[in-house]
C-alpha positions as CSV (number, residue, x, y, z in Angstrom):
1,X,58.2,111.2,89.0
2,X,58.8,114.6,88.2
3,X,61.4,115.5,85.2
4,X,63.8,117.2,87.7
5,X,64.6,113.9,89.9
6,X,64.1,111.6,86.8
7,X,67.4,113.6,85.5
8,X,69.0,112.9,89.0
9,X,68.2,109.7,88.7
10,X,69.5,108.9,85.7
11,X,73.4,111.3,86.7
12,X,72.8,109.5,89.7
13,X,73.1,105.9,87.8
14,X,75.2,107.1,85.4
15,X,77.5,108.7,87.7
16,X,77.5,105.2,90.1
17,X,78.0,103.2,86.7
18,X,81.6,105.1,86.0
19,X,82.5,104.6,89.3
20,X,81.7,101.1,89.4
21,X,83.8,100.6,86.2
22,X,86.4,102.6,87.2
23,X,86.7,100.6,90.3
24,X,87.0,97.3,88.7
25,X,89.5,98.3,86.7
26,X,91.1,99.2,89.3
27,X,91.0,96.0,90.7
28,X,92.1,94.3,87.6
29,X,95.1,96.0,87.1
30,X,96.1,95.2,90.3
31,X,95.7,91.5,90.4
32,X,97.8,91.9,87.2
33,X,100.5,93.9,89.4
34,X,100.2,91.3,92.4
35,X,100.6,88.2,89.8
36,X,103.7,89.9,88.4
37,X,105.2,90.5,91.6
38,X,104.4,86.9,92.8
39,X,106.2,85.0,89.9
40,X,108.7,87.5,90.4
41,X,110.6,87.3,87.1
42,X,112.9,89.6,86.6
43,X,114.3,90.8,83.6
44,X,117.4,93.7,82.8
45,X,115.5,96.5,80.3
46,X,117.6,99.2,78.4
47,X,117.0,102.4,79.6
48,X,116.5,104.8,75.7
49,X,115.7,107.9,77.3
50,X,114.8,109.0,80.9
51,X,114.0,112.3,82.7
52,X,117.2,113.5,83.9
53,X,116.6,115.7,86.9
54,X,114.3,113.7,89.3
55,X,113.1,117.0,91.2
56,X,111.7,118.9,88.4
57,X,109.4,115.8,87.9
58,X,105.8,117.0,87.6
59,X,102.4,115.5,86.4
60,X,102.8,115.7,82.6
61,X,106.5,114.6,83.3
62,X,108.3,111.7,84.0
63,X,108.2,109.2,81.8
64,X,110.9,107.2,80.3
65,X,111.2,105.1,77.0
66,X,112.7,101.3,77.5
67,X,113.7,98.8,75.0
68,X,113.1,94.8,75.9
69,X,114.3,92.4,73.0
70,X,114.1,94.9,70.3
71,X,110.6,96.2,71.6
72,X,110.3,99.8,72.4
73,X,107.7,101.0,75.1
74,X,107.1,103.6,77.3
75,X,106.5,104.1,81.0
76,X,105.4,106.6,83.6
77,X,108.4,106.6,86.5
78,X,107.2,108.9,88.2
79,X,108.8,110.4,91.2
80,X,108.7,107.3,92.8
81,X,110.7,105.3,90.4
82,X,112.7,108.4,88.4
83,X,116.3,107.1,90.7
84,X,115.6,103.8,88.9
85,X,116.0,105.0,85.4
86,X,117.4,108.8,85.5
87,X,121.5,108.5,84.6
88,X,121.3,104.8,83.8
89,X,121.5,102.8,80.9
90,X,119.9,99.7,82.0
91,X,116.9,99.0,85.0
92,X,115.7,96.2,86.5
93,X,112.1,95.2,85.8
94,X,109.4,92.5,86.5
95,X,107.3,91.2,83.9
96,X,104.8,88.7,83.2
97,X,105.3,85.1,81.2
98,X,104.3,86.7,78.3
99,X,106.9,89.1,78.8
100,X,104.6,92.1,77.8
101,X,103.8,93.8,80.5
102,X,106.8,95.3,83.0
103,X,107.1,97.1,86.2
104,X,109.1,98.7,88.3
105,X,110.6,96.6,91.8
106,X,108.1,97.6,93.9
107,X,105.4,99.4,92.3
108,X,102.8,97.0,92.7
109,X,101.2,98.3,96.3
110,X,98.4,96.0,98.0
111,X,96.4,99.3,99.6
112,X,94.9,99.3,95.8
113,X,93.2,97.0,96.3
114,X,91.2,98.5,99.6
115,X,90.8,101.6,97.2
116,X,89.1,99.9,94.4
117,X,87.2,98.3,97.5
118,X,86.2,101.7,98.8
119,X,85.2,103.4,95.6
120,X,83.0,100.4,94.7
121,X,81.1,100.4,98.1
122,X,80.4,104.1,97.9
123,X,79.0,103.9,94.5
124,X,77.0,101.0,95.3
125,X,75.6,102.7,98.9
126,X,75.1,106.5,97.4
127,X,73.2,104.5,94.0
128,X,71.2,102.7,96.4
129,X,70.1,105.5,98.7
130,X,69.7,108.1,95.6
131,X,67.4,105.8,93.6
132,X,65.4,105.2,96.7
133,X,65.3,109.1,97.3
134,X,64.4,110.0,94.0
C-alpha cells in the first residue's frame, strides 16, 4: 500500500464515518419529531420576539424567541413557519411529556426519514467500494 491511497483510505473512512453519524442523527431527531407529533399534545407558547416581515427571511434569519411556563427558548421558523409567529403574541406548538422539546404544527415531515436512509446507504456503498479499491 503505497502512502498516496493509504491517505485515501483513511479521508475515504473518515469521510464515510461523518456521514454515517450525520445520518443517524438524522434519524434520531426524527423519531423524536414523529413521537411528538403522535402524542400530539399541544400546548399555547408566547410569542417574545419574532421576525416581522416573512419575505426578507434569509438563512441567518428567521428565528423567533418563545416563552413556555417562564422558560425562554429559541427557535428557527423559518420561512415555512414565519406566518405562525410573525405579528402574533401567542403560537400553537407540540411538545413532548417532558415538555422540553416543541415544534411547530406540521414540521415534523416523514421524507426524513428516506434521507437519513439515503445518506447512510451511500456512505456505506462508496466506503465499501473505496476500501476495496484502495
Amino acid at each position: 500500500m503505497t502512502i498516496k491511497s493509504s491517505i485515501l483510505s483513511k479521508v475515504l473512512i473518515t469521510g464515510c464515518s461523518l456521514m454515517i453519524i450525520v445520518s443517524c442523527m438524522i434519524i434520531w431527531k426524527t423519531f423524536e419529531k414523529k413521537n411528538i407529533t403522535e402524542i400530539g399534545k399541544t400546548v399555547i407558547v408566547d410569542v417574545i420576539q419574532a421576525p416581522v416581515d416573512c419575505s426578507e427571511i434569509t438563512t441567518r434569519t428567521g428565528y423567533c424567541k418563545l416563552r413556555y411556563k417562564g422558560e425562554i427558548f429559541g427557535k428557527r421558523a423559518g420561512n415555512e413557519f414565519c406566518h405562525l409567529v410573525s405579528n402574533s403574541s401567542t403560537v400553537a406548538m407540540l411538545t413532548n411529556e417532558e415538555e422540553d422539546i416543541f415544534l411547530f404544527v406540521g414540521e415534523y415531515d416523514p421524507l426524513q426519514f428516506w434521507y437519513a436512509i439515503i445518506i447512510f446507504l451511500i456512505a456505506i456503498v462508496v466506503g465499501v467500494r473505496g476500501l476495496k479499491r484502495y
